[in-house]
N, C-alpha and C positions, 0 to 999 in steps of 0.2 A: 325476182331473177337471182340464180345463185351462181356466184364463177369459181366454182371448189377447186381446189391445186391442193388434195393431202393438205399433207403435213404443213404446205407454205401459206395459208391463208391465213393473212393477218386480222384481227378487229379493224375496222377502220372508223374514226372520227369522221363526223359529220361536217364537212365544207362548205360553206355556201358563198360563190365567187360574189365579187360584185360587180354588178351589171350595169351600172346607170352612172357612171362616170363619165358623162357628158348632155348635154343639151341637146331637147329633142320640142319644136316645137308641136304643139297639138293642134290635132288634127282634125277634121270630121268625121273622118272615117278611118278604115286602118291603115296603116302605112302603105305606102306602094314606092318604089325606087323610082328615081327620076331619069336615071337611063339604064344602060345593058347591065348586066349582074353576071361578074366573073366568077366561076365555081373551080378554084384551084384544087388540081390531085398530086397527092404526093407520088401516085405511081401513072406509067402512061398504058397504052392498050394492051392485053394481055392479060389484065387481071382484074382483081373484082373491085375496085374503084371506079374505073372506065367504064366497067359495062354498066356499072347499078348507074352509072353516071346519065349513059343512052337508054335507060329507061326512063330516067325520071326528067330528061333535060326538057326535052318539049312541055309535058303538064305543068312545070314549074314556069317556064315562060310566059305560059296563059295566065296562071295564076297573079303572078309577077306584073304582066301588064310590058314587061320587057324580055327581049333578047336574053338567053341565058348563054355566054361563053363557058364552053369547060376548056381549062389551060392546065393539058399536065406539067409540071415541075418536077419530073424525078430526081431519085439521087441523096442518100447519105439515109436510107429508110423513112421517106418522108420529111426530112426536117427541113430539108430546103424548100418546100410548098411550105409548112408550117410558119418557118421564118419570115415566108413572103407576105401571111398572111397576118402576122404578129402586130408587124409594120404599115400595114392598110389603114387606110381611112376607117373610121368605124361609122360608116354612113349607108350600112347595108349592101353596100354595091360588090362587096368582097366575103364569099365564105370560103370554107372548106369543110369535107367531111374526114376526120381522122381515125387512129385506130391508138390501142395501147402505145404503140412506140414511140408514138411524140410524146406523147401526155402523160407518160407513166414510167417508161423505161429509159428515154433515151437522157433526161434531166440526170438519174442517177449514174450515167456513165462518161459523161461530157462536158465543159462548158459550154454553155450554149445561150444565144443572143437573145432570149426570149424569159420570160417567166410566165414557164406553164399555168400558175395560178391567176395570173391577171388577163389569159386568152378568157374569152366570152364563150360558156358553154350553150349551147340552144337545147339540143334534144340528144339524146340516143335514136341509132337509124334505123341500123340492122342486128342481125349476129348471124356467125357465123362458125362452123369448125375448119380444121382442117383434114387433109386427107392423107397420111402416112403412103406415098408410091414411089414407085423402081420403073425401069424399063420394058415394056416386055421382052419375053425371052431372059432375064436375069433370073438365072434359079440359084442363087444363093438363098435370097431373102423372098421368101414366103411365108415368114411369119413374124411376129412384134418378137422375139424370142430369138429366131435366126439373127435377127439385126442386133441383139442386146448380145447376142453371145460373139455375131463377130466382131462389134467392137470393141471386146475385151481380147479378141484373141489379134488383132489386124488393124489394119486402117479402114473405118467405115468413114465417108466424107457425105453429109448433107447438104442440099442446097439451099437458102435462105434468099430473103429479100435485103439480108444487112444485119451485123448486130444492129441490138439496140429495138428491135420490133420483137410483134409477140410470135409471129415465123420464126424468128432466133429462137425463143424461149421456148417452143416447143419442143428443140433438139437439147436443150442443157434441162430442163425439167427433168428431161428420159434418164439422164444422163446422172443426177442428180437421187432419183427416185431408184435405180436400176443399179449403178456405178459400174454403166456403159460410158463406152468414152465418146463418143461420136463426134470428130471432128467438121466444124462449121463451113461452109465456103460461102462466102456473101455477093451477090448479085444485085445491083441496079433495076430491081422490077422482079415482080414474079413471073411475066414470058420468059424475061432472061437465065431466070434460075427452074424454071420448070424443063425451058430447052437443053439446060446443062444433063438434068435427067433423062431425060428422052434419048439424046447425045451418047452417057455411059460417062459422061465429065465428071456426075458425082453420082455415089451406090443410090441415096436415095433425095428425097425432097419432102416437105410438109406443103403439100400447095393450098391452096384458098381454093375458093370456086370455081377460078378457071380449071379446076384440073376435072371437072366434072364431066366436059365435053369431051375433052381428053382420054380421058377412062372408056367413055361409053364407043367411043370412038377404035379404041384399043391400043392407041398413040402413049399407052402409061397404064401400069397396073397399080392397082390399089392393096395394098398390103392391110393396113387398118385406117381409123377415123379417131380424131382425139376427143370426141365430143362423148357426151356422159351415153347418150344412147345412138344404136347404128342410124347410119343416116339412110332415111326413109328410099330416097332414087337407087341404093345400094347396099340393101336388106342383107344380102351374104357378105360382106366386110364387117367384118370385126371390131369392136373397139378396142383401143389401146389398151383402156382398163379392165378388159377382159383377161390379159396377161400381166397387168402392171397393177392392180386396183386402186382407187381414189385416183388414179390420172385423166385430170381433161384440162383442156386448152379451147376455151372459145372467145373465138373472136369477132370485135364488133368494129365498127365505124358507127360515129355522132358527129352531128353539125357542131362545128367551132368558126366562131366571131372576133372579130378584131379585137381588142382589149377598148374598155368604153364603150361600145355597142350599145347605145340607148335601150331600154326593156320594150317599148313599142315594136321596135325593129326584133328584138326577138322574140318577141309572142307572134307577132304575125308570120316569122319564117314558122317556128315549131306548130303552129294552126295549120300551115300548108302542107308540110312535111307530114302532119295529122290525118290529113284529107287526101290527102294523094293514095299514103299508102293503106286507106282501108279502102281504096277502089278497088274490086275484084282484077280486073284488067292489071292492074300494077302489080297487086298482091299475087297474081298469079307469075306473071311474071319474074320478081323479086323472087321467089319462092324457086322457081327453075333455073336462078344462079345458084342456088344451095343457099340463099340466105332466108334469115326470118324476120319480118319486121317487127320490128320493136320499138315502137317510138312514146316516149316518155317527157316527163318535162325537166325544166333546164334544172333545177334541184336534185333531180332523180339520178340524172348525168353526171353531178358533181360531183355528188355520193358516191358514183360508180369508180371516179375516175383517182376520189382519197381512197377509196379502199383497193384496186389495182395498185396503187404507187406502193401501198405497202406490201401490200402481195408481193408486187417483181422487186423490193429491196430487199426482203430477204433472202432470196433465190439468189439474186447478183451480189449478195454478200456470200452465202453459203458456199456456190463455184468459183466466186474469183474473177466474176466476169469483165473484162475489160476490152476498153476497145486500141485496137492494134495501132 
């Protein structure tokens, strides 16, 4: 798997967290939790955490042998779910699934209560792009080119989920790669920041999967897609890199673990997260939020997550990124 950004793709060293900072009696069999299993979301409904969430929540509870709680926690682009979950018992009973912004971007813009390196990686989930849209009826921006030239000549405002995520980085990459100016507006959730578009609150948006219904729906037009090739449910939209070239932006979610997470407890989630998603039923599913499964092991993830860090530190060195 390749996450190309041009010009900003760093090497990345090879990290491997460690996992087994605590006592895990053995077992006969594989692990199973001894009560409910809280799955905290950094974002709530309206976007593609929630939903990948009601797909997977019931098979996971079979699997489990327990109740699976989803508890979103929005608010500050994820990091207040991530903090919650920094903080957890590492007794299985507490994940999350995250995206670049905790784990990659938001460490280099913030003090922040956690250290990303000692959160407990499990697997990679999904991936995903996103979808460059406007309003309908907005005939300024009809093309990646429109939006590039009006915000050099105006004020172009996007809407985001919050610096500090890789929805931010999609609009300063442009911006970056282009020397378009596109001004950010950060939102509490992606409903909230897709509704801003819909609205005319801000010219455009980068949404995630939620914006797919949306589209098909006519509630939002689709200008381009950042992912390296067009996205299959919307063969006539454009890729970004078709006007910009080497630009893509894709994004994923991976299970993350409490820090200490015994290795038991994480081979048995990343085993089920294994099995779930090469179920047809799920995969097709997963597949018609606009995501792709991808699930990996917890090595493969680490990997992912030193070479992103240095990816989004160049970029947020290069613009100047800060948070207000």
């Amino acid at each position: 798997m390749q996450h190309t950004l041009a010009k900003y793709l760093a090497a990345a060293a090879v990290a491997v967290l460690p996992w087994t900072a605590g006592a895990q009696d053995k077992q006969a069999g594989p692990w199973q939790p001894d009560g409910p299993v809280t799955l905290i979301l950094g974002y709530g409904a309206g976007g593609g955490h929630y939903a990948l969430a009601q797909v997977l929540q019931a098979r996971m509870a079979e699997e489990l042998g327990q109740p699976l709680i989803v508890m979103p926690k929005p608010g500050a682009g994820g990091l207040i779910a991530t903090e919650f979950v920094a903080n957890a018992r590492p007794d299985g009973r507490t994940i999350t699934w995250s995206g670049p912004g905790v784990l990659t971007i938001w460490p280099q813009l913030r003090q922040i209560s956690y250290d990303p390196k000692k959160l407990t990686p499990v697997n990679l989930l999904v991936q995903m792009g996103y979808m460059l849209v406007t309003k309908p009826g907005e005939s300024r921006w009809n093309s990646v080119q429109d939006v590039i030239d009006g915000s050099k000549s105006g004020d172009v405002t996007y809407s985001s989920v919050g610096v500090g995520t890789s929805n931010s980085m999609t609009g300063h990459l442009l911006n970056a790669m282009t020397g378009s100016r596109l001004r950010e507006i950060g939102y509490k959730g992606g409903g909230p920041a897709l509704m801003s578009t819909m609205a005319g609150e801000t010219d455009i948006g980068f949404g995630d999967t939620a914006t797919h219904e949306l589209i098909a729906a006519g509630r939002l037009r689709a200008i381009a897609t950042t992912t390296r090739q067009r996205e299959p449910r919307f063969p006539d939209v454009p890729t970004v890199a078709e006007t910009v070239p080497g630009y893509e932006v894709t994004n994923w979610l991976g299970v993350i673990a409490p820090p200490g997470t015994p290795q038991p407890i994480v081979d048995r989630y990343q085993q089920i997260f294994a099995k779930l998603m090469a179920e047809p039923e799920i995969a097709r599913r997963v597949k018609d939020l606009g995501m792709t499964p991808d699930v990996g092991t917890p090595q493969a993830f680490s990997q992912l997550i030193d070479s992103e860090t240095q990816l989004w530190k160049r970029l947020i060195r290069d613009q100047n990124i800060k948070v207000e």
